[in-house]
N, C-alpha and C positions, 0 to 999 in steps of 0.2 A: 147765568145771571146777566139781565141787562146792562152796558156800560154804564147808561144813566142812573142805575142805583148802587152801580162801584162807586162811580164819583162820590155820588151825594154822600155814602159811608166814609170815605175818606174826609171828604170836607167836616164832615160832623165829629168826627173824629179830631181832627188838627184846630178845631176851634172849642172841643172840650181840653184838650191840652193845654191852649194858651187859656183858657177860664181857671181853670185849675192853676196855673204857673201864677197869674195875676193875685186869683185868691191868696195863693201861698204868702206873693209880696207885700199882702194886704196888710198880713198880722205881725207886726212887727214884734223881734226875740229880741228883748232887753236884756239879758242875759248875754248872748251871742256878740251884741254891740258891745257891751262894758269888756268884755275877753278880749275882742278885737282893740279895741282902744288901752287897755292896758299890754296889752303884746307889743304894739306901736311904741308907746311909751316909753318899755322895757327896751327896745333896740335900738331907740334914737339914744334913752340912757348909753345903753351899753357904746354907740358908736360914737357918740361927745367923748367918754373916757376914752377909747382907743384913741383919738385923733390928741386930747391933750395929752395920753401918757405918750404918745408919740413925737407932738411939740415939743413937751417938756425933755425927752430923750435926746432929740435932735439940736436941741439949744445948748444941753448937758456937754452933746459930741462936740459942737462949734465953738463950743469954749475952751473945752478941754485939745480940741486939736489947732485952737490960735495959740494954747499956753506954749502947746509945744513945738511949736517953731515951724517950719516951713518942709520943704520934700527929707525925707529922712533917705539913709542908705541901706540900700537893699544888698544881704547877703542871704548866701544859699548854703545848703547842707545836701549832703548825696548820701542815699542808700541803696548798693549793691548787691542782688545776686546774679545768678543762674541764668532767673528770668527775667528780669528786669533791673531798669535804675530807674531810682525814685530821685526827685531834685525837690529841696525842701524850701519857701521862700523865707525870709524873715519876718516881711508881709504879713501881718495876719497869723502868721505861724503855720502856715499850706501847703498841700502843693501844687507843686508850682508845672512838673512835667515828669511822666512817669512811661515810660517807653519798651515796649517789648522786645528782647531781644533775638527771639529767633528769626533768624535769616526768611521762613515762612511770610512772617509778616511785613515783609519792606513795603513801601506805597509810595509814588508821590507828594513831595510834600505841598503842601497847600501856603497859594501865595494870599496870606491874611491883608491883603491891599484891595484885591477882589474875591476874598472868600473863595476862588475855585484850587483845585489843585494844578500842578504845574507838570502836567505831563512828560514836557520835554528837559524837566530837571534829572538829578538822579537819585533813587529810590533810597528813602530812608524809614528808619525803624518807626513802627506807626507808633504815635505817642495818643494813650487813651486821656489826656487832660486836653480838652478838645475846646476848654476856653479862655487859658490864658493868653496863648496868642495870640489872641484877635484884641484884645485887649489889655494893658500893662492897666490891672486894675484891682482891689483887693477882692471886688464882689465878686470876682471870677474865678477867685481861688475855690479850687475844690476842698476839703474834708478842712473848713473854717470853724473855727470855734463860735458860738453866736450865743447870745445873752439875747430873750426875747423881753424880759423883764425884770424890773432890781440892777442894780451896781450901775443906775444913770451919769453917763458921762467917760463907761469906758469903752474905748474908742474898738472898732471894728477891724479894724486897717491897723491893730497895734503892731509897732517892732519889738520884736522879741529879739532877745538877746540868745544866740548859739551858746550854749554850755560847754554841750560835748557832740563830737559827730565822729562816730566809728564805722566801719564798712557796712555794718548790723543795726544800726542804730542813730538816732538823734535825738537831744533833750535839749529843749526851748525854754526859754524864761520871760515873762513880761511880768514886768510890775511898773503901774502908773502911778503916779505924785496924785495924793489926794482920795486913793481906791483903797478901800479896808482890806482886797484880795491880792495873794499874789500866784497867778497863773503859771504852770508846770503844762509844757507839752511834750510827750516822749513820742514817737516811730519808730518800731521796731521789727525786725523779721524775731519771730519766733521760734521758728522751726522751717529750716530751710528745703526741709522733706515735702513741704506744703507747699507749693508753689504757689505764685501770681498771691499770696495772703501777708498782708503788714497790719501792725495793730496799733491801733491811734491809744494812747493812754492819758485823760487830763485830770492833773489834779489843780484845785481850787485850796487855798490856804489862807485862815482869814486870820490877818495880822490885826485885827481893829481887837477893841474892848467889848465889841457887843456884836448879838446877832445879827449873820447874814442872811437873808433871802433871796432867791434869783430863781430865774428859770430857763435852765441854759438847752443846747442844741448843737450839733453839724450838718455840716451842711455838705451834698454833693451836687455839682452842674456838667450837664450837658450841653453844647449846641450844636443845634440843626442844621445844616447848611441848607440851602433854598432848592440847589438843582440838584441833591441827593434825594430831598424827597418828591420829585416829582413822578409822576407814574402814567403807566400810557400804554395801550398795544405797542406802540412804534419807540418808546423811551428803555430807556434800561430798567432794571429794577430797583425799586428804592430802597435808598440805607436808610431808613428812620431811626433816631435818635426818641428814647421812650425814656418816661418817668412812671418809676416803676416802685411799687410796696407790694409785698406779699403778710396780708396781715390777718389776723381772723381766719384763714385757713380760705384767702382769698386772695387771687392776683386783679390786682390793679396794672396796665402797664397802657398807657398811650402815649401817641408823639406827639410834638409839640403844637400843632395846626388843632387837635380838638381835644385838649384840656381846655373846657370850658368852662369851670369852676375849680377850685383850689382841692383838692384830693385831702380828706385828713382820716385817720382809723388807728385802733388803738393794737394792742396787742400783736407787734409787729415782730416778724422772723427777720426779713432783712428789707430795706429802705434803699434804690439808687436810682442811676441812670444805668441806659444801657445802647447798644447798635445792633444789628441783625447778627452779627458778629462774638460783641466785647460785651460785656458788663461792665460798671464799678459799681459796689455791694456796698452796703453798711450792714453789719449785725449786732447789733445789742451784743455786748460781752461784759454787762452786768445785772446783779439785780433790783437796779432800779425800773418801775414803766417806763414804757416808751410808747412816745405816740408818732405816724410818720405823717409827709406833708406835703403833696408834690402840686408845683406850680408853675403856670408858666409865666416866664420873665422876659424886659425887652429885647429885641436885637437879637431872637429867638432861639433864648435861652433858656432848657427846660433847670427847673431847682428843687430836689428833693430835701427836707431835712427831718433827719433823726431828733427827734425833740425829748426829752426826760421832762419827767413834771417840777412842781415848785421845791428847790430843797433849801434848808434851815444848815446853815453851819453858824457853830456855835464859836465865840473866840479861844482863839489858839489851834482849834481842830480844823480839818479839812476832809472834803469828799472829792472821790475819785471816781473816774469814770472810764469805762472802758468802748472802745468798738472794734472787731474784727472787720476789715477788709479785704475785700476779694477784689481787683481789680486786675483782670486779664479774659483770655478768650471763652466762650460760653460751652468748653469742652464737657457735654455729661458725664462723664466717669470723672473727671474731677471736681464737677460741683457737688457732687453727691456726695463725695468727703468730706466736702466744707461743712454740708450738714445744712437746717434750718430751712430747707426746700428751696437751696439756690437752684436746683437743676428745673426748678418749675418756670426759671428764666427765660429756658429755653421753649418755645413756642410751636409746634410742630402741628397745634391746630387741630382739627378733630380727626389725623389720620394717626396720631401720636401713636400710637401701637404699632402701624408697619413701618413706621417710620425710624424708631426703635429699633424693630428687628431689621432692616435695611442697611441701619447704619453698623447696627453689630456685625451681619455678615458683610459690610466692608470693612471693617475694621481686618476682619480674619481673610479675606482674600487678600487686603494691602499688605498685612505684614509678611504675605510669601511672594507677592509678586513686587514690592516696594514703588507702584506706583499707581496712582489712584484712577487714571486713565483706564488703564488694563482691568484695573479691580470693577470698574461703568461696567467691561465690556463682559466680563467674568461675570460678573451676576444677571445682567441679560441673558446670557447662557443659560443660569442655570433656572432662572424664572421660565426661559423658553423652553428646558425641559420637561418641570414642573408640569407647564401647558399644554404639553403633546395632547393628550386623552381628549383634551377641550377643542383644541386644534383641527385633530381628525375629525371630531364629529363635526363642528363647525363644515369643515370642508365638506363633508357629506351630504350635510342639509343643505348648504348650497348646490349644490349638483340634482337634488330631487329637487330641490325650485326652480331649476335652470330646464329638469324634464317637463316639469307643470307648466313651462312658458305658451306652449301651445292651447293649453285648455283656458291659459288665462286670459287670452285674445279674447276666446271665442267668449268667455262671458263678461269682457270688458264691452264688446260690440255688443251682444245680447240684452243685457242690463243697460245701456250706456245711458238712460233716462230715467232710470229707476238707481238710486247710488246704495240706499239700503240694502235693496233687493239683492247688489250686486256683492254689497260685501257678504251677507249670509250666504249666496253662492262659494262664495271665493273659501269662508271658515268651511262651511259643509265639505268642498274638495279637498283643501289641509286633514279634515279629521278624517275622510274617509282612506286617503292614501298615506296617512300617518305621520304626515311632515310638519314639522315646526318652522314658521314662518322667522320666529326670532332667533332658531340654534346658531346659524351665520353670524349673529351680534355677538354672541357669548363670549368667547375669548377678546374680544373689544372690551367691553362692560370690565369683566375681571383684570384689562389693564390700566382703566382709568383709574382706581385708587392707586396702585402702583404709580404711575406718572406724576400724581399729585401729590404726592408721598416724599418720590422722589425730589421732586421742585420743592418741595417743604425742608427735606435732608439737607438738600444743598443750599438752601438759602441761609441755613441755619447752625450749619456744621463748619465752626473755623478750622477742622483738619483739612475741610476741603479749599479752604479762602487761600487763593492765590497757590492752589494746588495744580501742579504741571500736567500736562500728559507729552505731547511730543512737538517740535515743530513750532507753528505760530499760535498754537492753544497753549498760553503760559497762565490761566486762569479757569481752570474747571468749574469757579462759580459764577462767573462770569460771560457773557456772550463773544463768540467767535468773533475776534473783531474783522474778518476780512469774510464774515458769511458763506466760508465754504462749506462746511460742516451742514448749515441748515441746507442749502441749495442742492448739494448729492441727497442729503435723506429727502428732498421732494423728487428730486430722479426716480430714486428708488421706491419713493409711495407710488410714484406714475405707473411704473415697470409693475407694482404689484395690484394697482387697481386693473391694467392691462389680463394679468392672469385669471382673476376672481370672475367666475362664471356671471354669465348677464342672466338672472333673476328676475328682471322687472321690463318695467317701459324703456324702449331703447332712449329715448331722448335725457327720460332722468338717469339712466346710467350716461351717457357720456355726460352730461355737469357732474357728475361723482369724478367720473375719472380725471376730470381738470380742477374742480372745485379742491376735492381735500386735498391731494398735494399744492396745491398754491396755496391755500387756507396753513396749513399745516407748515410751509416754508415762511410765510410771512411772520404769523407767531413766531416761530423756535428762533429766530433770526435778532430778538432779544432778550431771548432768556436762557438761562445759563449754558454751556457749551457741553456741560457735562450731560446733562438731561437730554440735548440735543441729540448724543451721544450715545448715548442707551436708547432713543428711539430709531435712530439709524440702524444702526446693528441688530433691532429686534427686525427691522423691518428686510434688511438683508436675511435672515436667518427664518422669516417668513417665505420670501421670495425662494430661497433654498427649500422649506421644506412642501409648500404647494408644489413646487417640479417634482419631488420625491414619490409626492401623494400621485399625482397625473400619471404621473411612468407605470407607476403600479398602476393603478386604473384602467390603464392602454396596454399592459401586459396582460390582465384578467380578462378584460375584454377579447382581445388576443385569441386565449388562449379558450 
């Protein structure tokens, strides 16, 4: 076809489109406008009420918290087990700091003046309430009781009066001058066989003569720190802090940088925050709906809350409410006890099945060898046996490309102007002498899920957080801090690209031979020491078994 009657087709075209588009705007849909114009209507209505019941709420709290005098005193309540202490504030009725106690989890504590941690302090129990310290504030309490609607003018920030506080338990009381309700908060371990699990119990008691309506809620927060989530080939890797529902048989979980709208869904398993690490969980533990809520807040602060719908107490009666909490590390076998698919917490990404079986057979190598180093190096092993069969051949078909080097000169010069021609030469020699150009790749290929699997394992496995192996690796999830680890396994890629027969064009083999070990040293050099780990030793244990194969090869030959 001539160009000049493509054009003119195209042209004639793009200006029947715009005739057509015009015509469309022509005929105006009366219909269409009146909809749009009453939906407008409808949501300027709806956001005038939000804004006054919100005035009117706000004017409720500044009077009600002028009536009541000026800074009140804060007292604490503590609950103890095994695995934790929970620290209770008056505050709002919160908590206030909940800390885990195995020795596993110590960290630097973080100096809240500059939000970083203090490296050169000494190592304390990491505490998962990641917002009060930064701020003496009530909105930063986590698991807060909140009124989104009804009983105007009771205050957020209330002081509750301690009742009772036993090693197991605490029961809170607030009642306000002027509020028809008076508010019961209980914390309780329930069964100490459960670990890292407390249960928030509130009951609502309405002393007035007439009915009450509200629509209440908890609330759990996270914060982010700035240079934990930053990420980078050359940075460490990020802790992100995620606001997280699993509802409708669906995970929501992002971190605080791209919640870009207010998260809401009905039919909710469990409501929180959480770290690459820790969770803290809400679960519905009645049967009222629940809806969840996750937002983000200033001074980067993610906010989940547990919301029930509108409830009606009648006077003299009262409703109660329950939540199960989970608030410890995001160990799968025991989220999966908790029930309600907190183990879908855990994020393993689309390798989640090897990932699974990886971390199972460390589970079973750690507990004979009791340390999680050796267990890296144990399961490298046994994957490197697994891979023999792959292995062998791999090395075979390299050595029949290493013999084709000769034939592939001659039809690289031959063809050198013709690149088609040359490649159908090149298949036609593969197919005739029977050689697989990609067998060499094979065992590569089959270890890339592995690796990725792996880096997923450890990112996400707190057996492994601040897990030892020997010497100056006191962090298996964490990068080598003094880079020896990465810099021998590039030794040792160098040493084993040096073995692997030359296959191709001399010049693109030697950039192979300096390219991936420096490639391959520079990554691993920030990410975790364990993964490191396992690709050093697969790669020594390569270097072992190409000498194996050669020996043999040069005794057959031989012989």
């Amino acid at each position: 076809m001539d160009w000049k009657i493509l054009v003119g087709v195209i042209i004639f075209l793009f200006a029947f489109m715009i005739y057509q588009k015009c015509s469309d705007d022509g005929e105006v849909d009366y219909d269409k406008i009146q909809a749009e114009k009453r939906a407008q209507r409808k949501a300027e209505y709806n956001q005038s009420k939000v804004s006054k019941e919100s005035r009117k709420r706000q004017e409720a709290e500044e009077a009600a918290r002028k009536k009541r005098g000026g800074n009140v005193e804060e007292k604490t309540a503590v609950i103890e087990t095994g695995q934790y202490k929970a620290e209770i504030t008056s505050l709002g009725g919160a908590l206030k700091s909940y800390s885990l106690k195995n020795d596993q989890y110590l960290e630097p504590p973080r100096d809240w003046a500059t939000g970083l941690k203090n490296e050169d302090a000494p190592l304390e129990h990491i505490n998962l309430v990641t917002t009060n310290p930064r701020k003496k504030y009530w909105a930063a309490f986590p698991l807060r009781f909140h009124i989104y609607e009804g009983l105007d003018g009771l205050l957020p920030d209330a002081n509750f009066e301690i009742v009772k506080n036993t090693k197991t338990m605490a029961l809170l009381r607030y009642e306000q001058e002027g509020m028809p309700v008076v508010i019961y908060k209980k914390f309780e371990v329930a069964d100490e066989s459960r670990p890292y699990q407390i249960w928030l119990t509130i009951r609502v008691f309405n002393k007035s003569d007439e009915t009450v309506s509200f629509r209440p809620g908890v609330i759990q927060t996270g914060f982010q720190p700035e240079e934990e989530a930053e990420s980078g080939m050359f940075a460490p890797q990020p802790n992100l802090m995620v606001g997280t529902c699993y509802a409708n048989d669906d995970l929501f979980a992002e971190p605080w940088e791209e919640i870009e709208d207010t998260f809401i869904s009905t039919n909710v398993k469990f409501a929180g925050v959480g770290s690459n690490y820790f969770v803290s969980a809400m679960i519905p533990g009645d049967a009222h709906p629940t809806t969840c809520r996750v937002s983000q807040e200033v001074s980067r602060v993610i906010r989940t809350d547990l919301q029930w719908g509108e409830l009606d107490v009648k006077s003299g009666k009262d409703v109660i409410l329950k939540v199960k909490n989970y608030i410890g590390p995001k160990k799968v076998q025991i989220l999966e006890t908790v029930g309600n698919g907190l183990d879908k917490s855990v994020d393993y990404g689309w390798f989640a099945p090897i990932c699974r079986f990886l971390l199972w057979l460390l589970f079973q190598l750690q507990a004979w060898v009791v340390n999680w180093g050796v267990a890296i190096i144990l399961l490298t092993v046994i994957i490197k046996l697994a891979l023999i069969p792959l292995t062998n051949k791999s090395f075979k078909s390299s050595n029949a490309m290493k013999s084709l080097k000769p034939e592939m000169d001659k039809l690289n010069e031959k063809y050198k102007d013709d690149p088609q021609e040359k490649q159908r030469a090149i298949m036609a020699m593969y197919k005739s002498k029977g050689v697989n150009p990609l067998g060499g790749c094979l065992p590569m290929v089959l270890q890339m899920p592995i690796w990725f699997a792996l880096f997923r394992t450890l990112r996400s496995s707190p057996e492994l957080y601040r897990a030892p192996f020997f010497g100056w690796i006191t962090d298996l999830s964490n990068a080598d801090p003094y880079f020896i680890t990465p810099l021998v396994m590039g030794g040792t890629m160098f040493i084993q690209q040096r073995m692997m027969p030359m296959t191709g064009d001399n010049a693109q083999a030697k950039m192979m031979l300096y390219l991936m070990p420096i490639m391959f040293t520079v990554m691993m050099a920030f990410l975790p020491s364990g993964l490191t780990l396992y690709i050093l030793v697969n790669t020594v244990l390569s270097i072992l078994h190409q000498w194996i194969l050669k020996k043999r090869d040069e005794a057959n030959a031989a012989a």
